[in-house]
C-alpha positions in Angstrom: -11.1 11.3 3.5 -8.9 8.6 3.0 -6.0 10.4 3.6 -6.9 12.1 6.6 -7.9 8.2 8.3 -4.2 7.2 7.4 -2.4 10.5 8.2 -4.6 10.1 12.2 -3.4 6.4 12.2 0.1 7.3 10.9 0.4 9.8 13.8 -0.8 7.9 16.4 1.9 5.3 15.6 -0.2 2.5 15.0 0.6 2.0 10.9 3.8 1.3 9.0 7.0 3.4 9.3 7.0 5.7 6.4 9.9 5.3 3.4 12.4 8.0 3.7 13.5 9.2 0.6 16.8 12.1 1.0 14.8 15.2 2.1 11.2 13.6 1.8 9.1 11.0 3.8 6.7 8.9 2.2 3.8 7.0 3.4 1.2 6.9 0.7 -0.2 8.1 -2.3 -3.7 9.2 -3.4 -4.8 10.1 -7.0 -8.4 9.7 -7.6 -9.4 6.8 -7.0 -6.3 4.6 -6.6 -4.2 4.7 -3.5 -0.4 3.5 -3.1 0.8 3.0 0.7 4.5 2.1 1.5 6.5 0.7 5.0 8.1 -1.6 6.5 7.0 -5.6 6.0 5.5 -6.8 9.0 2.2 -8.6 9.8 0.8 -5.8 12.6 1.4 -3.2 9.9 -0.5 -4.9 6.8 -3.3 -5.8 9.9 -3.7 -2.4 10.8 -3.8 -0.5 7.2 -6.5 -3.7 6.1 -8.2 -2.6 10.1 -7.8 1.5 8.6 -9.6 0.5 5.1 -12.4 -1.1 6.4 -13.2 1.1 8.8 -12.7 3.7 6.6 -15.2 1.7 4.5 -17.5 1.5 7.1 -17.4 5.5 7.9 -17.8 6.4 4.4 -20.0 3.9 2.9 -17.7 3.4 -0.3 -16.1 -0.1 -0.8 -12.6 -1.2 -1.7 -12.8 -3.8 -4.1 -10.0 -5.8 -2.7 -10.2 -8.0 -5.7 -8.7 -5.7 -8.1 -6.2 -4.5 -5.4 -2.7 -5.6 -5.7 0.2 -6.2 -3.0 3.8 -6.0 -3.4 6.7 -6.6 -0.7 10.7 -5.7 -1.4 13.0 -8.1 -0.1 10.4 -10.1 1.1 9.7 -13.7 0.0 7.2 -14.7 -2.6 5.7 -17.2 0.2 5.0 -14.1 2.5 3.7 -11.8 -0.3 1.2 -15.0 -1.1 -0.1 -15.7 2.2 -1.0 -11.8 2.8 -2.8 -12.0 -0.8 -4.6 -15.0 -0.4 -5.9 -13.9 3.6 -6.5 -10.3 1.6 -8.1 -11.7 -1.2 -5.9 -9.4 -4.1 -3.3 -10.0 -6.3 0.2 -9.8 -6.5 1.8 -6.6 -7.7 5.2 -7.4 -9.7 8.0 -4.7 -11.4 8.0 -3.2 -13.3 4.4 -2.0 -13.1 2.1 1.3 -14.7 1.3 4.0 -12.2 -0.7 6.5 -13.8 0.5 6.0 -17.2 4.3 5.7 -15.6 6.5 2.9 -15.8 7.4 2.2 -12.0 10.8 -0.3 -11.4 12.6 -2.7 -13.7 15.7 -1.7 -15.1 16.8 1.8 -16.2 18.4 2.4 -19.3 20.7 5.9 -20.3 20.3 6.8 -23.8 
């Protein structure tokens, strides 16, 4: 599975450094078929997750279509989330955004 290719790679310290949240540690999530991962920016990371989903392609015989994939960086210039979506080939994820029927960032507001 999919999650068992990241959690290897995760472990053997070759992927991003997972986003720690108070008491919980978060690297990615799976729900059917759409995937979320999270870490730090840096061009070995996003090299070895895109290295982790094609070989995970490769192994499973199911494709990614990278086209309808999106990629998002925090505090991370618009020129650097470009380049890694043009050399991907996806789009650019912007907040707020839907995540399983969710709204996901933008600005909260109390009742």
């Amino acid at each position: 599975s999919l999650h068992l290719s990241f959690k290897r790679v995760e472990d053997a310290g070759m992927v991003m450094e997972s986003l720690h949240l108070s008491s919980m540690t978060l690297s990615h999530m799976f729900y059917a078929d759409d995937a979320i991962f999270m870490g730090q920016w840096s061009k070995q990371n996003i090299d070895t997750l895109m290295y982790m989903l094609k070989c995970f392609e490769r192994a499973s015989g199911l494709s990614i279509n990278f086209s309808k994939s999106k990629f998002m960086g925090l505090a991370v210039s618009i020129e650097k989330v470009e380049e890694v979506t043009r050399h991907i080939g996806c789009g650019i994820l912007n907040t707020p955004f839907s995540f399983l029927g969710s709204k996901v960032g933008g600005i909260y507001v109390s009742d």
